[in-house]
C-alpha positions as CSV (number, residue, x, y, z in Angstrom):
1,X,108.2,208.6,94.5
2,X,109.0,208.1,90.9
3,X,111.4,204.6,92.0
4,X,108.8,203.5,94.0
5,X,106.0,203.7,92.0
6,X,108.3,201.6,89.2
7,X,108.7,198.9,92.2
8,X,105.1,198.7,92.5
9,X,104.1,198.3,88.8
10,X,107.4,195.5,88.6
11,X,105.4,193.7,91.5
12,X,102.1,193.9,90.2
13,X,103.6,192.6,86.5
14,X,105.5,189.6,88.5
15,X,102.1,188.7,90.5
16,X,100.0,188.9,87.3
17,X,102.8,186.6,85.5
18,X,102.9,184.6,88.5
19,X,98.9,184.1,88.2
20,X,98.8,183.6,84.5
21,X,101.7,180.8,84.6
22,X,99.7,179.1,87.6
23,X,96.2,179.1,85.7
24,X,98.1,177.6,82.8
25,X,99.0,175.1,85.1
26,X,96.2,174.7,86.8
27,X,94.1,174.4,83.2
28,X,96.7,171.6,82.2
29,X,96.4,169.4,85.0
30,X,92.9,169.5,84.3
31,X,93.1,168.2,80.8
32,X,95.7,165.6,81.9
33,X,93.5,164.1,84.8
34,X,90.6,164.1,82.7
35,X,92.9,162.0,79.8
36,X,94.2,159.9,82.5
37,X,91.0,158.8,83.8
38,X,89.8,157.7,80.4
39,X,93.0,156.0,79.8
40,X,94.1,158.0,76.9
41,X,98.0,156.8,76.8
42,X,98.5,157.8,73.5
43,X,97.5,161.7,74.0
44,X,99.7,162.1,76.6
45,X,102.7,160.5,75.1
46,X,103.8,164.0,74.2
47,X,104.5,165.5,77.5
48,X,104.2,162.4,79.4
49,X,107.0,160.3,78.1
50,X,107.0,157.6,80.7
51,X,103.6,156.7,80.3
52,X,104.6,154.0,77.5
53,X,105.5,152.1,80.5
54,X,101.8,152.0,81.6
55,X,99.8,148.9,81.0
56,X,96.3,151.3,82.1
57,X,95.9,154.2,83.6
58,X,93.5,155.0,86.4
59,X,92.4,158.8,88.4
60,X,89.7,159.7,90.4
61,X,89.8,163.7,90.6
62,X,87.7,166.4,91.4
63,X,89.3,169.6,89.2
64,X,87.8,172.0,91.9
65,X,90.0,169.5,94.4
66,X,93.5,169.6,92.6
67,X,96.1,171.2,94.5
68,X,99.2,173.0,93.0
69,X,102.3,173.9,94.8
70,X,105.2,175.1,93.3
71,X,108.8,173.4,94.6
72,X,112.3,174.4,95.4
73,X,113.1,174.5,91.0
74,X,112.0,177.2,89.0
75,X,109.4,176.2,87.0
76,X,108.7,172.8,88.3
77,X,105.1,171.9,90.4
78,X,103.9,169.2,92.2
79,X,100.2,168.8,91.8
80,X,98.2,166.6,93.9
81,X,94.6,165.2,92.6
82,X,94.1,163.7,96.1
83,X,94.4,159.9,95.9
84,X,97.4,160.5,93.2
85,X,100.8,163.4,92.3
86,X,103.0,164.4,90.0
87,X,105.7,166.5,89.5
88,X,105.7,168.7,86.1
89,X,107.8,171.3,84.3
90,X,107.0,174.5,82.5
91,X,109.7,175.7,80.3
92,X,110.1,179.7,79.7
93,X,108.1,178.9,76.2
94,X,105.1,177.5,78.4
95,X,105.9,174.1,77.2
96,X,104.9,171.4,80.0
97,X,106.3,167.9,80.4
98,X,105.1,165.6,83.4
99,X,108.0,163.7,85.3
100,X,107.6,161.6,88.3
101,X,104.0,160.3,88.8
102,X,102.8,158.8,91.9
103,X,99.4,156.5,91.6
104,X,98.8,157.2,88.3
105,X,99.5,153.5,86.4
106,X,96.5,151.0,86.7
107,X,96.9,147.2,87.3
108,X,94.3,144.1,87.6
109,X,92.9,143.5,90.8
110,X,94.7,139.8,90.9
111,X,98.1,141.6,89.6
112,X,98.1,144.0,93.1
113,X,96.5,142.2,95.4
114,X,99.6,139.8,94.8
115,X,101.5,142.4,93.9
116,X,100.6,144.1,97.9
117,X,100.5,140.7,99.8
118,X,104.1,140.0,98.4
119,X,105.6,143.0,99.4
120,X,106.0,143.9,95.2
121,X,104.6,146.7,95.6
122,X,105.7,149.7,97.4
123,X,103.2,152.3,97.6
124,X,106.3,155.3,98.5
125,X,107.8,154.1,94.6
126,X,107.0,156.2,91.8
127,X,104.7,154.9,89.0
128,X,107.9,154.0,86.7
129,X,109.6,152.0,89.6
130,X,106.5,150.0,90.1
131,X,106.3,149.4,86.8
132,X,109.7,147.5,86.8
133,X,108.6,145.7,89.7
134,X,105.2,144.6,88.9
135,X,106.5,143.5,85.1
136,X,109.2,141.3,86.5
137,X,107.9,138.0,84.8
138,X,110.3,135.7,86.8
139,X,109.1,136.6,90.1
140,X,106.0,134.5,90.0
141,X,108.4,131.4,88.7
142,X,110.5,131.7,91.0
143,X,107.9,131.5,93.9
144,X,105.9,128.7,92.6
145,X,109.3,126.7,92.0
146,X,110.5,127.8,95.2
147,X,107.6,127.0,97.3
148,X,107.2,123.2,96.3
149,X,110.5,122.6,98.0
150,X,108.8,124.7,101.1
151,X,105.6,122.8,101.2
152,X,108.1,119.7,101.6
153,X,109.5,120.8,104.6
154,X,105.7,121.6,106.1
155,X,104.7,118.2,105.2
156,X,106.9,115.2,106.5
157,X,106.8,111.5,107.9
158,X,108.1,112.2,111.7
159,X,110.3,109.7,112.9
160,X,110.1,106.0,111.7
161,X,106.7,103.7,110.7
162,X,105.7,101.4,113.4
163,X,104.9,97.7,112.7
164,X,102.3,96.1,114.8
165,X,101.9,92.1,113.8
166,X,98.5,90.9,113.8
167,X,97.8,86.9,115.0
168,X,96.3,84.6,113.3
169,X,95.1,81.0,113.4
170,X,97.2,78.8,115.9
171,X,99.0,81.7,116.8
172,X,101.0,82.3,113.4
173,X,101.4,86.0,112.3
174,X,99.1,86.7,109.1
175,X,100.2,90.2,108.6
176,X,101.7,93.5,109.9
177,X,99.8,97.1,110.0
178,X,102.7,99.5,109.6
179,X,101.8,103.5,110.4
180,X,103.3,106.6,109.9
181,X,102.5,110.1,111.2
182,X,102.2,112.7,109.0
183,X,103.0,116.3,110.1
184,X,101.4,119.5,108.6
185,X,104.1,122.0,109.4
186,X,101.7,124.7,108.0
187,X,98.8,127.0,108.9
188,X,96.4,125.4,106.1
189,X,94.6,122.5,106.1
190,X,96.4,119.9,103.7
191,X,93.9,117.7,101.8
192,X,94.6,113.9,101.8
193,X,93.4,114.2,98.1
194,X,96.4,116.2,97.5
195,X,99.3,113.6,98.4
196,X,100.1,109.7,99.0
197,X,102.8,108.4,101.1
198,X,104.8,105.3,100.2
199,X,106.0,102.6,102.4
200,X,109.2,101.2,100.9
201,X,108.8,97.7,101.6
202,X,112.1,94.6,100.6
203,X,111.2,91.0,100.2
204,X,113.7,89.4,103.0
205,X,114.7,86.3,100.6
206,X,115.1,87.9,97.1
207,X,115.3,91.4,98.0
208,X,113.0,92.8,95.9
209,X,111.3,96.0,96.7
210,X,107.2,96.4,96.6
211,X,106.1,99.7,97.5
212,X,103.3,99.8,98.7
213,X,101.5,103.5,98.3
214,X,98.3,104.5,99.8
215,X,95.9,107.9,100.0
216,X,97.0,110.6,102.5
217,X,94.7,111.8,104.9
218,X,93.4,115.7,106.0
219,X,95.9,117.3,108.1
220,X,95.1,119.9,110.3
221,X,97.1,123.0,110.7
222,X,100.1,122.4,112.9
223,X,98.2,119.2,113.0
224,X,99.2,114.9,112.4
225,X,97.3,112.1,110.7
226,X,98.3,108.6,111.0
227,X,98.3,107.0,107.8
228,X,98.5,102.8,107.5
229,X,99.2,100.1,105.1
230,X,99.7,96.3,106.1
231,X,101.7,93.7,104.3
232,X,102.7,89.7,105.1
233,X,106.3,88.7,105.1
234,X,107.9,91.9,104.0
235,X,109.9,94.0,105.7
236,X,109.9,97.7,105.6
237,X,112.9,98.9,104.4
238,X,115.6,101.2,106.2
239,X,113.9,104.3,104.4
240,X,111.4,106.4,106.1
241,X,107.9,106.4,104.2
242,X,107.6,109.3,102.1
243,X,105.6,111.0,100.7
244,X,104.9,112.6,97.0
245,X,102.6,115.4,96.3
246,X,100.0,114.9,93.4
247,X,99.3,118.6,92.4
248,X,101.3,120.5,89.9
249,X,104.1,123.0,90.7
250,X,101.1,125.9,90.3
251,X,98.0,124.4,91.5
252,X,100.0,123.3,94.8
253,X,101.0,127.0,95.0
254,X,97.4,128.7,94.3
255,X,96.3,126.1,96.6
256,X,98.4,126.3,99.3
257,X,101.3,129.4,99.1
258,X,100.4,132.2,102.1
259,X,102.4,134.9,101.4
260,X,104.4,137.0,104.4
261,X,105.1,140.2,102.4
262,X,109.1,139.7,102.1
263,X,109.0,137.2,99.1
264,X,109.8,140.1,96.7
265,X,113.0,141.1,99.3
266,X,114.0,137.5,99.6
267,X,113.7,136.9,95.7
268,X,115.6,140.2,95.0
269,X,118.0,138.8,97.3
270,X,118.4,135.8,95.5
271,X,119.5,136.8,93.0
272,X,122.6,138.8,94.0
């Protein structure tokens, strides 16, 4: 009787320990959703060391709501707030420290929707991983530099500019009207505003080139536009018209750049 009564009382002690160390869990996570959610980095420096890596913090939480679970080591808890984790420590001295963090760091609007549509941002990554991610400077350079030589390859001259000669007066030729097609390889509309195509045209006797450049026209998607220039004696030369875009490296890209979601894959790869 006397050894089990002793067991009893040892179980009761460990439950009421067990009880005590959760609500002094349960009362910190509650004070550290509530600091989160004002974006007060610099109170939670102390047991959140990797929030210096935050630009903002963000949490919508109800306390009542907050879930605690201890895991697989001693001392260690994974509490949820619902639309956000993290994993935290209590040392035998009570001391707590916050680890990994899940949906916790706050970002622009612009910086994740182009962080998401680019495949940046992982959602499964912890907050310190996105971090790293998301304040990778060269990513966006490397895009808009990389998607000019693209949008090159979506917009060509197909095949060669035909020459049709145009009679005049007792039947002598007055001038030629030369056309070229213009593809749009992409699924935009490309203003005519937005380029010009040159006809490369060499006088016969002196050999002189005059280009002769005129205004693109809108393209469809997936679409052509026949673009014309005319000219007297002159002869196009061997070179296919061609054609040069008039927006900058970045105003062709926020203009035109549709994102597939493995940009930040390829870029990474890239890079190896």
């Amino acid at each position: 009787m006397k050894i089990k009564y002793i067991i009893a009382i040892t179980v009761l002690l460990l439950l009421a320990c067990s009880k005590n160390g959760n609500d002094e869990v349960r009362k910190f996570a509650i004070d550290f959703a509530a600091k989160v959610s004002q974006n007060q980095k610099d109170s939670l420096l102390t047991v959140w060391p990797d929030v210096i890596k935050a630009d903002s913090l963000a949490l919508s939480y109800v306390a009542d709501s907050i879930v605690i679970e201890p895991v697989q080591t001693e001392g260690q808890f994974r509490v949820n707030f619902g639309n956000a984790d993290m994993v935290m420590t209590m040392d035998e001295d009570g001391k707590m420290i916050v680890g990994e963090t899940h949906g916790l760091f706050a970002y622009p609007d612009d910086v994740m929707e182009f962080a998401k549509c680019t495949g940046q941002w992982v959602a499964e990554l912890p907050d310190t991983a996105l971090a790293t991610r998301l304040g990778d400077k060269d990513f966006r350079s490397f895009l808009v530099k990389d998607f000019r030589t693209k949008f090159s390859k979506m917009l060509s001259i197909q095949g060669k500019a035909n020459g049709v000669a145009n009679m005049g007066e007792f039947g002598y030729q007055s001038y030629i009207n030369w056309t070229a097609t213009v593809v749009n390889k992409s699924d935009k509309t490309i203003m005519g505003q937005d380029y010009t195509v040159t006809f490369p045209f060499i006088d016969p006797w002196t050999f002189s080139t005059f280009p002769i450049t005129v205004n693109g026209k809108d393209i469809a998607a997936n679409g052509t536009a026949s673009v014309s220039c005319k000219n007297d004696y002159r002869v196009l030369d061997m070179k296919t018209p061609y054609i040069r875009i008039k927006l900058s490296d970045e105003a062709l890209f926020e203009k035109y750049f549709q994102p597939t979601g493995n940009e930040y894959e390829e870029y990474l790869s890239s890079k190896k």
